[in-house]
ROMARTI-164919 format. One line per field, with one value per residue (C-alpha): residue in three letters; x, y, z. Coordinates in nm, 3 decimals, padded with zeros to 5 digits. Each point is the difference from the previous one (the first is absolute). Layout:
<nodes>
type	[ala,...]
x	[X,...]
y	[Y,...]
z	[Z,...]
</nodes>
This chain:
<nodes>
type	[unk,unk,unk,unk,unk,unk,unk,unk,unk,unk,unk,unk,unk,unk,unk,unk,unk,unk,unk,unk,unk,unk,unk,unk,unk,unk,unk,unk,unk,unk,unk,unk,unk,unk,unk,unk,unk,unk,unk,unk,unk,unk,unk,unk,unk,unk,unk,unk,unk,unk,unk,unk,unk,unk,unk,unk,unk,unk]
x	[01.820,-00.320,-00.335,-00.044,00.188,-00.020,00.195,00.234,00.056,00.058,00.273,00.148,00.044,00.178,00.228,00.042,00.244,00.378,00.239,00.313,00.244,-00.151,00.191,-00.285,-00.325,-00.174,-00.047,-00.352,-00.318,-00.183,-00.402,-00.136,-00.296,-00.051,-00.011,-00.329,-00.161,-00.087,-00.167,00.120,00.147,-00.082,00.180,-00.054,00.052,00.067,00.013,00.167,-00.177,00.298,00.402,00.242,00.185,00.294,-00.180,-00.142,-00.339,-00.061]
y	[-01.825,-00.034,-00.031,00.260,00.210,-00.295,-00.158,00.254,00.001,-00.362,00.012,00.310,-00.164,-00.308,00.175,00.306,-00.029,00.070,-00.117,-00.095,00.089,00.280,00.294,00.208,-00.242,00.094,-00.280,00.055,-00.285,00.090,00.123,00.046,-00.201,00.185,00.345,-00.170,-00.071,00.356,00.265,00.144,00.397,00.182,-00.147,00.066,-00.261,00.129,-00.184,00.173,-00.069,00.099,-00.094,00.290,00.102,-00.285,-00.270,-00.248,-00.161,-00.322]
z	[-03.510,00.218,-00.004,00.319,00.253,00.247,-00.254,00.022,00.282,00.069,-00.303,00.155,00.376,-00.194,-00.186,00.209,00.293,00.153,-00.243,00.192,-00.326,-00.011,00.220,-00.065,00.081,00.333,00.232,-00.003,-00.048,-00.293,00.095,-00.334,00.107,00.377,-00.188,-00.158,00.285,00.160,-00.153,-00.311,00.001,-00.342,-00.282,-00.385,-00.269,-00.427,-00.310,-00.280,-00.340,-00.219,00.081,00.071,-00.284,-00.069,00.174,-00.251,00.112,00.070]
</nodes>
């Protein structure tokens, strides 16, 4: 999808946004990008060798 979280975050801040047929949407900018710009609070990342039982890999 990416080749880093900057990435990311540019895709997210095109995509992302109020939808106006959308009751639901929030008429909000997206700030994917801005949230990488300060410092970072603790987050935690996982990769999951195996699939969950029922999900085919791949």
């Amino acid at each position: 999808m990416a080749r880093s979280v900057r990435d990311l975050a540019l895709l997210m801040d095109a995509v992302a946004g109020p939808d106006p047929m959308d009751a639901t949407s929030l008429d909000l900018p997206p700030r994917f990008q801005e949230a990488l710009e300060g410092p970072l609070s603790s987050s935690a990342s996982g990769w999951c060798g195996r699939p969950s039982p029922g999900i085919a890999p791949g």
